[in-house]
N, CA and C atoms as a LAMMPS dump frame, in Angstrom:
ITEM: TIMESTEP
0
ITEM: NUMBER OF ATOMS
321
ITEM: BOX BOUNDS ff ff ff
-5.0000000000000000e+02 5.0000000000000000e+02
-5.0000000000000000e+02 5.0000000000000000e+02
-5.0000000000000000e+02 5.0000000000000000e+02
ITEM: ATOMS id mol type element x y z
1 1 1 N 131.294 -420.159 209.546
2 1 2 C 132.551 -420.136 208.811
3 1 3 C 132.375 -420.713 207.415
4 2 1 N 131.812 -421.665 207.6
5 2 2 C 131.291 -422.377 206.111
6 2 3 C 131.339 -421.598 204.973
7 3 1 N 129.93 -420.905 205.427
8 3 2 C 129.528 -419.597 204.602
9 3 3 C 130.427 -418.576 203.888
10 4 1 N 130.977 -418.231 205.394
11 4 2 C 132.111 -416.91 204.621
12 4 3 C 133.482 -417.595 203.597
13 5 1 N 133.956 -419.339 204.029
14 5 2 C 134.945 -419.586 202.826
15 5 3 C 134.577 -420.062 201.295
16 6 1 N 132.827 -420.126 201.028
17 6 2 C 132.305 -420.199 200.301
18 6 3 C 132.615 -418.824 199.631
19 7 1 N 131.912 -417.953 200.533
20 7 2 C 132.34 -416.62 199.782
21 7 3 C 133.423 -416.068 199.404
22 8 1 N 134.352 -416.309 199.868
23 8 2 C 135.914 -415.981 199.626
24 8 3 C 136.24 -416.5 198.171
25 9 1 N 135.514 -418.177 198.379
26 9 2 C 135.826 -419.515 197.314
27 9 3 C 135.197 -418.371 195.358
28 10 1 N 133.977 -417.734 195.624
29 10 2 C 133.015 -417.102 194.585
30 10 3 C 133.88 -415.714 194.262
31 11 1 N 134.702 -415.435 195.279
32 11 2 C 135.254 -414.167 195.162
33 11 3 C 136.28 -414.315 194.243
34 12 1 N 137.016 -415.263 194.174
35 12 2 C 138.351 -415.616 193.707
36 12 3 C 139.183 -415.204 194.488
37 13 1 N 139.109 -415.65 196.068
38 13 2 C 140.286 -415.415 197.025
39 13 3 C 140.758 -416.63 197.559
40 14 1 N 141.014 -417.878 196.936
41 14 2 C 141.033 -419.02 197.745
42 14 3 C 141.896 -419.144 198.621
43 15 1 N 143.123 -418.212 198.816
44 15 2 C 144.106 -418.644 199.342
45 15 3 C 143.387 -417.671 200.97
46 16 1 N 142.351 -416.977 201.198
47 16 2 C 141.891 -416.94 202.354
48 16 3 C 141.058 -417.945 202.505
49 17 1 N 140.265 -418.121 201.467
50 17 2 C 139.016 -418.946 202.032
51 17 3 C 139.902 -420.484 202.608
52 18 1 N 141.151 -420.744 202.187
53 18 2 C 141.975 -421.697 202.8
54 18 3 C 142.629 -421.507 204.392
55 19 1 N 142.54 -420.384 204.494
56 19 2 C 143.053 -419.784 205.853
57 19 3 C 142.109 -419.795 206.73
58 20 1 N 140.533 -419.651 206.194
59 20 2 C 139.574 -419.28 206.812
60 20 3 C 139.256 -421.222 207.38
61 21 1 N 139.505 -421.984 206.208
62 21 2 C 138.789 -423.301 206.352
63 21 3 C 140.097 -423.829 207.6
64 22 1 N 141.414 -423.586 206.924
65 22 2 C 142.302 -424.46 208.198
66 22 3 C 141.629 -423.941 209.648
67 23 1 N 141.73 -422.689 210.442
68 23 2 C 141.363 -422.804 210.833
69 23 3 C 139.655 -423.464 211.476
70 24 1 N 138.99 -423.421 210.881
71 24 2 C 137.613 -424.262 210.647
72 24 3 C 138.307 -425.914 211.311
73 25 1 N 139.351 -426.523 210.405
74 25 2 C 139.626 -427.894 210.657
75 25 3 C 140.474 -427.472 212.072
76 26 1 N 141.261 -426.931 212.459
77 26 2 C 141.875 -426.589 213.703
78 26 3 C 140.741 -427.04 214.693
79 27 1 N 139.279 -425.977 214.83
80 27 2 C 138.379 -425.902 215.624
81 27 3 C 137.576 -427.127 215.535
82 28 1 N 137.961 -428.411 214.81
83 28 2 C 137.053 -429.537 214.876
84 28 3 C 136.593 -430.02 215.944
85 29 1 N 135.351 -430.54 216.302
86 29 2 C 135.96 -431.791 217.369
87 29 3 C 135.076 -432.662 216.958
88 30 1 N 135.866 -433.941 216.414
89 30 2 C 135.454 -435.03 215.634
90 30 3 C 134.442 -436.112 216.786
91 31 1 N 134.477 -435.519 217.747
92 31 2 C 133.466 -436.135 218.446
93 31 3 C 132.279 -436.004 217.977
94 32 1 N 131.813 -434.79 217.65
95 32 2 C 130.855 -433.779 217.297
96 32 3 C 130.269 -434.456 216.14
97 33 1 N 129.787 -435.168 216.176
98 33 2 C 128.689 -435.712 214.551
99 33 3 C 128.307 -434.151 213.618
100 34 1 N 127.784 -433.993 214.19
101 34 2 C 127.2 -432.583 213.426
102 34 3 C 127.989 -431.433 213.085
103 35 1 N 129.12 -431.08 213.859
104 35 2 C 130.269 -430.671 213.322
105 35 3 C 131.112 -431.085 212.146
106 36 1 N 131.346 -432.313 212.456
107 36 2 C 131.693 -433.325 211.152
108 36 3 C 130.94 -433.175 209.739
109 37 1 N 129.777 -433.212 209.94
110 37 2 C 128.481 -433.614 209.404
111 37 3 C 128.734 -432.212 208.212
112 38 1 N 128.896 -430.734 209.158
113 38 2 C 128.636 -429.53 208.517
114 38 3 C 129.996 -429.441 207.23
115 39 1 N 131.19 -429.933 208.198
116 39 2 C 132.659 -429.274 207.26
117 39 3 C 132.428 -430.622 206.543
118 40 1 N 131.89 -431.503 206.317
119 40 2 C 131.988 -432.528 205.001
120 40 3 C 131.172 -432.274 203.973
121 41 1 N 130.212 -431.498 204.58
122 41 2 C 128.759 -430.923 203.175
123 41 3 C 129.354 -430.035 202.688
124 42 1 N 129.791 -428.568 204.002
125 42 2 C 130.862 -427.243 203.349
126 42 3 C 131.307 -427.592 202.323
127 43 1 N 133.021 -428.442 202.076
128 43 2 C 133.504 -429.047 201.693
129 43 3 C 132.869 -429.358 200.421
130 44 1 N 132.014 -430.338 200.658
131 44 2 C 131.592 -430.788 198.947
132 44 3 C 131.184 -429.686 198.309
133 45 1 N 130.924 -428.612 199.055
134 45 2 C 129.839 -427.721 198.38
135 45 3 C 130.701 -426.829 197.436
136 46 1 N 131.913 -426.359 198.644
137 46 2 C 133.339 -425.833 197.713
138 46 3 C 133.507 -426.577 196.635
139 47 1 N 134.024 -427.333 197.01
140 47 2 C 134.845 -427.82 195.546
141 47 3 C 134.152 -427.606 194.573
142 48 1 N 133.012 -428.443 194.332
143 48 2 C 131.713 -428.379 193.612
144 48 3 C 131.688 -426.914 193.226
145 49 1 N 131.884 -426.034 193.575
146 49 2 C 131.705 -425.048 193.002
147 49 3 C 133.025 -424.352 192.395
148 50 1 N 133.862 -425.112 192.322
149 50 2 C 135.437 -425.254 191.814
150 50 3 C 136.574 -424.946 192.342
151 51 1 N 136.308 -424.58 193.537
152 51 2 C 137.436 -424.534 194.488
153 51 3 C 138.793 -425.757 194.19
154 52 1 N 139.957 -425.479 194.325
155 52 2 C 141.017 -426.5 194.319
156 52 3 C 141.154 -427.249 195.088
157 53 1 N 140.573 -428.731 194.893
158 53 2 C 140.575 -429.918 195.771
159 53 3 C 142.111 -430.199 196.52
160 54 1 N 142.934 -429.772 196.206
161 54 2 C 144.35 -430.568 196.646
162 54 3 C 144.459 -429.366 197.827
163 55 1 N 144.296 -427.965 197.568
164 55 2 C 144.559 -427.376 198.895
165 55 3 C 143.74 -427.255 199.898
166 56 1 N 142.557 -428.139 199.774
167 56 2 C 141.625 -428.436 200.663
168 56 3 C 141.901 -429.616 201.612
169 57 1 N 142.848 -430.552 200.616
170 57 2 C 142.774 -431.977 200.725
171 57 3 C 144.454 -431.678 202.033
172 58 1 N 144.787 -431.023 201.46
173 58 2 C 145.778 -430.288 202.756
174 58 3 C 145.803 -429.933 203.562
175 59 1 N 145.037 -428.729 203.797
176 59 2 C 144.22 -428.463 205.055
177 59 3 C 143.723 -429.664 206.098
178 60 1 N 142.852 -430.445 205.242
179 60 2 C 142.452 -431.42 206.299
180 60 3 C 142.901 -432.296 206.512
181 61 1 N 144.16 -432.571 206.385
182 61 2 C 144.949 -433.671 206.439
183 61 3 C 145.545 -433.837 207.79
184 62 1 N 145.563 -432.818 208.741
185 62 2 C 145.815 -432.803 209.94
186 62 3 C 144.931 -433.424 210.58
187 63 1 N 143.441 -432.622 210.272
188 63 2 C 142.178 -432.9 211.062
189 63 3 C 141.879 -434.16 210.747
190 64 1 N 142.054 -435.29 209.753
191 64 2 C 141.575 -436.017 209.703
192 64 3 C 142.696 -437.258 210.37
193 65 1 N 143.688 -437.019 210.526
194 65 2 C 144.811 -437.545 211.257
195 65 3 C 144.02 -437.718 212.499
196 66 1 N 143.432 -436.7 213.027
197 66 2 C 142.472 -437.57 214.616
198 66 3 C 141.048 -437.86 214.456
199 67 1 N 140.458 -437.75 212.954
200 67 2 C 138.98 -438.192 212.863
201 67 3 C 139.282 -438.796 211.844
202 68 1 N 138.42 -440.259 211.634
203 68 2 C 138.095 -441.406 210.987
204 68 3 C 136.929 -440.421 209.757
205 69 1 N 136.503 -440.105 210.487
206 69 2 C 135.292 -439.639 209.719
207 69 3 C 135.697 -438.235 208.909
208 70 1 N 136.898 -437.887 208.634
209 70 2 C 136.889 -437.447 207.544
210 70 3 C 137.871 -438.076 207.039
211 71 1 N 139.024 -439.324 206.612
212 71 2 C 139.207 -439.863 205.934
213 71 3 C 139.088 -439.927 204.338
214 72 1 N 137.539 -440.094 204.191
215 72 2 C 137.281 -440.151 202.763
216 72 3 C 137.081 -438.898 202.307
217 73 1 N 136.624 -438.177 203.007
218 73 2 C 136.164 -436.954 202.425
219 73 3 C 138.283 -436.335 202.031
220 74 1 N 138.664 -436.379 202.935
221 74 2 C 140.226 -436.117 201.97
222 74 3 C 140.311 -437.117 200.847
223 75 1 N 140.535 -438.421 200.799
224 75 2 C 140.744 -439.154 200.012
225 75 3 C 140.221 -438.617 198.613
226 76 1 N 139.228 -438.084 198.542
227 76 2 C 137.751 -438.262 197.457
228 76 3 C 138.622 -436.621 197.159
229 77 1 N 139.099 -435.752 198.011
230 77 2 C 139.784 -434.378 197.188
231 77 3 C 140.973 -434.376 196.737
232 78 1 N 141.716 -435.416 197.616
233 78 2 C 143.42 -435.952 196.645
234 78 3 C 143.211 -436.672 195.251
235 79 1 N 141.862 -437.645 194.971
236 79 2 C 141.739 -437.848 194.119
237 79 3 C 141.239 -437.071 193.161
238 80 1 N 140.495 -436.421 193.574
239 80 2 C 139.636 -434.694 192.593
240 80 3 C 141.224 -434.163 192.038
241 81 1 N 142.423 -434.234 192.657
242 81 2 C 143.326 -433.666 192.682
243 81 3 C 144.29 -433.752 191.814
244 82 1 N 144.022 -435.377 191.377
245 82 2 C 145.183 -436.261 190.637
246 82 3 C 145.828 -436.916 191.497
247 83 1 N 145.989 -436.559 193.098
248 83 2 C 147.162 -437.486 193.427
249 83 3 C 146.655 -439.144 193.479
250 84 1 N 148.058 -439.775 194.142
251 84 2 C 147.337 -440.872 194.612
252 84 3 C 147.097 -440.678 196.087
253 85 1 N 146.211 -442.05 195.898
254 85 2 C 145.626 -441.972 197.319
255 85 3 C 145.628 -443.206 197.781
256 86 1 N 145.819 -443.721 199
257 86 2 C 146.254 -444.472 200.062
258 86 3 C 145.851 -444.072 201.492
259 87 1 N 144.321 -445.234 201.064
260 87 2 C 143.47 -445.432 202.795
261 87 3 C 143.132 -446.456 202.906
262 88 1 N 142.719 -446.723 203.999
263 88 2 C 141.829 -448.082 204.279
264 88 3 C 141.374 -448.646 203.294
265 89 1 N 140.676 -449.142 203.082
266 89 2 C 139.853 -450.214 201.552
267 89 3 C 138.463 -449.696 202.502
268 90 1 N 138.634 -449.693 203.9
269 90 2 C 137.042 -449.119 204.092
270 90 3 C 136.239 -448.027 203.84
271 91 1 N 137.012 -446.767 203.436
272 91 2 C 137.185 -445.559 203.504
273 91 3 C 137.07 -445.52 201.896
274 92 1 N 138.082 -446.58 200.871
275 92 2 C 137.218 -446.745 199.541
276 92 3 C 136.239 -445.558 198.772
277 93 1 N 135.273 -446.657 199.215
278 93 2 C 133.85 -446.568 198.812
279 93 3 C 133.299 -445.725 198.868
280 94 1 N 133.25 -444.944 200.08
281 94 2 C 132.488 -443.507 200.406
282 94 3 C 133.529 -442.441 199.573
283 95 1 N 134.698 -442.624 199.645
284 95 2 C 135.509 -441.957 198.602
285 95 3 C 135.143 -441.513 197.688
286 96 1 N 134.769 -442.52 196.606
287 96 2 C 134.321 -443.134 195.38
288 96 3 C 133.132 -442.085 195.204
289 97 1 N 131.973 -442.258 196.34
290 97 2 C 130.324 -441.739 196.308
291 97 3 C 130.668 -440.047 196.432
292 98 1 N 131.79 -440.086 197.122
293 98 2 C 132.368 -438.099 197.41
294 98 3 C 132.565 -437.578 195.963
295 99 1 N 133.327 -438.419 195.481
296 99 2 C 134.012 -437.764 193.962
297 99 3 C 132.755 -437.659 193.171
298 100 1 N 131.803 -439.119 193.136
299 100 2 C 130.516 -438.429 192.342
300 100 3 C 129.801 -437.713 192.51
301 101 1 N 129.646 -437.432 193.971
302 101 2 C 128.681 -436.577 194.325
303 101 3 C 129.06 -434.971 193.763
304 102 1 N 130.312 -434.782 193.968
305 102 2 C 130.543 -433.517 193.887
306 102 3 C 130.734 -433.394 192.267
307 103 1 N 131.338 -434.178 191.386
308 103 2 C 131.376 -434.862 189.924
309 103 3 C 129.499 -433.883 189.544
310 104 1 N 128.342 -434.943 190.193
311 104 2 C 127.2 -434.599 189.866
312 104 3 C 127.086 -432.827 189.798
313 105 1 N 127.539 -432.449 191.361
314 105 2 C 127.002 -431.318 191.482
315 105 3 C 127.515 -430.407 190.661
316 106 1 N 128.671 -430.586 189.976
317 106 2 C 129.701 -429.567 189.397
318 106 3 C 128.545 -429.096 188.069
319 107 1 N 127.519 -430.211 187.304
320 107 2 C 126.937 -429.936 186.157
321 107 3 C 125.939 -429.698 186.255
């Protein structure tokens, strides 16, 4: 799935490749390290390639409502976004390392 909302993302169709990703966050299971692991790289990889952080940061706002472990990775796209943001102070930091990372990759 990754793949194909990447492609949607290059196509200039975001408003599927958003349909394509909710479901993606629907099918989580945050148990799953490596599941986790994949839609948080996906993710950076979108945006980074200029996808709109805030309707991403939407999407997963459900999914991360029952996983800890994506937390920042929303946080780090509400902030890509302009909004504010309001998490843990633990969740912070990795925030912070999301926005640069993807910051880096954009150039």
């Amino acid at each position: 799935m990754g793949s194909r909302i990447h492609a949607l993302v290059l196509e200039g169709d975001e408003s599927a490749a958003v349909r394509v990703f909710r479901t993606m966050c629907d099918d989580l299971d945050v148990a799953d390290s490596e599941m986790v692991g994949k839609i948080v790289w996906d993710t950076i990889d979108l945006i980074a390639a200029d996808a709109e952080p805030g309707v991403f940061a939407d999407a997963l706002a459900d999914a991360a409502e029952d996983g800890k472990p994506l937390i920042a990775l929303m946080a780090a796209l509400q902030r890509l976004a302009g909004r504010p943001v309001r998490v843990p102070e633990e969740f912070e930091k990795v925030a912070g390392d999301i926005v640069r990372m993807i910051e880096d990759r954009r150039r």
